[in-house]
Each structure stands twice: as C-alpha cells, then as structure tokens.
C-alpha positions in Angstrom: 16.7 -4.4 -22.6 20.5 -4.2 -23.8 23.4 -5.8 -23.3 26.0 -3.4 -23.3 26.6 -2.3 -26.6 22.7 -3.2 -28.0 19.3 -2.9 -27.0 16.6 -5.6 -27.8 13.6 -3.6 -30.0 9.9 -4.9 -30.8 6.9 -4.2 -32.4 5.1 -6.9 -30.3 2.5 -4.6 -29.2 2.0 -2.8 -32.6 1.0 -6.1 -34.2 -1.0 -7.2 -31.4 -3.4 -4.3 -31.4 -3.4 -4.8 -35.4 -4.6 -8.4 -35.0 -6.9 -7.1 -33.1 -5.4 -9.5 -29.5 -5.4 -8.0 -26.3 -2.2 -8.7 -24.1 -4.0 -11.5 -22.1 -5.2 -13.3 -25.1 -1.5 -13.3 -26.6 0.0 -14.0 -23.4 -2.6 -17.3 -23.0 -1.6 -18.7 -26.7 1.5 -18.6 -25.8 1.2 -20.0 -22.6 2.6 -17.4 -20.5 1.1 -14.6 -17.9 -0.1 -11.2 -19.2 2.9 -9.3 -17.3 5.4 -11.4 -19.5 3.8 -9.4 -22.2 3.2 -5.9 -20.7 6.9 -5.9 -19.9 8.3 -7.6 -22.9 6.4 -4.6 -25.0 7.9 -1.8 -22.4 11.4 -3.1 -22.8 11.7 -4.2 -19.4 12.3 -8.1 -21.0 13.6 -10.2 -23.3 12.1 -12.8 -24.3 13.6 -17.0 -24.7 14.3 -18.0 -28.3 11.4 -20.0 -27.8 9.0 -17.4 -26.8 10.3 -15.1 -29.5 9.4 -17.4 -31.8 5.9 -18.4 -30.0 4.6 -14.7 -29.8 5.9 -14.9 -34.1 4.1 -17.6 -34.8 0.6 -16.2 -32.5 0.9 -13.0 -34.7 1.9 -14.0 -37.8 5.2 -12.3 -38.0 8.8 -13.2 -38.9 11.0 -12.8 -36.2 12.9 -9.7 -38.1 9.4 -8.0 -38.6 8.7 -8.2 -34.8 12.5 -8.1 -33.0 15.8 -6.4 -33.8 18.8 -4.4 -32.2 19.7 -0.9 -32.1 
C-alpha cells in the first residue's frame, strides 16, 4: 500500500513458505484471519505495529528483514 510518496514492501510470504507455514497457520499464531495475510502479502494491507511485530516474532524475523519502503 503507499502513502503518497512510499509504498509499504514485505517479504512476509517469502519467509513463510521458507518456514515451511502455510497462510492459515501464520494467520492463527497471530491471531488473525487467513485473508489478513493473503492481502497483507499482495500489498492490498498494511499491517498495525503490533501485527508487524507479531507476524516478526511468528517467523523469526526482524522487522527490517520482513518490512520496508520504496
């Protein structure tokens, strides 16, 4: 998504399949609905601070490694 002047990147997907999670599995450790996911890895969302950090912690990530603007 963007705000203007930036748009919000990730790699959520790209370490998810490396860890082996599917989207539903991710989306249930951090306690939200598999769609969340789906459209947080298309770019259609971005995500809380807290669920930034939530998806980090589930695939054991820094927040840099996973999110970043272009």
């Amino acid at each position: 998504m963007t705000d203007g002047t930036h748009t919000l990147k990730n790699a959520v997907a790209a370490r998810r399949e490396e860890r082996g999670l599917t989207q539903l599995a991710l989306a249930e450790e951090c306690g939200v609905r598999r769609e969340t996911i789906v459209n947080l890895e298309r770019g259609r969302y971005n995500p809380s601070l807290r669920l930034a950090l939530k998806i980090c912690a589930a695939l054991g990530a820094k927040a840099e490694d996973l999110f970043w603007l272009e």
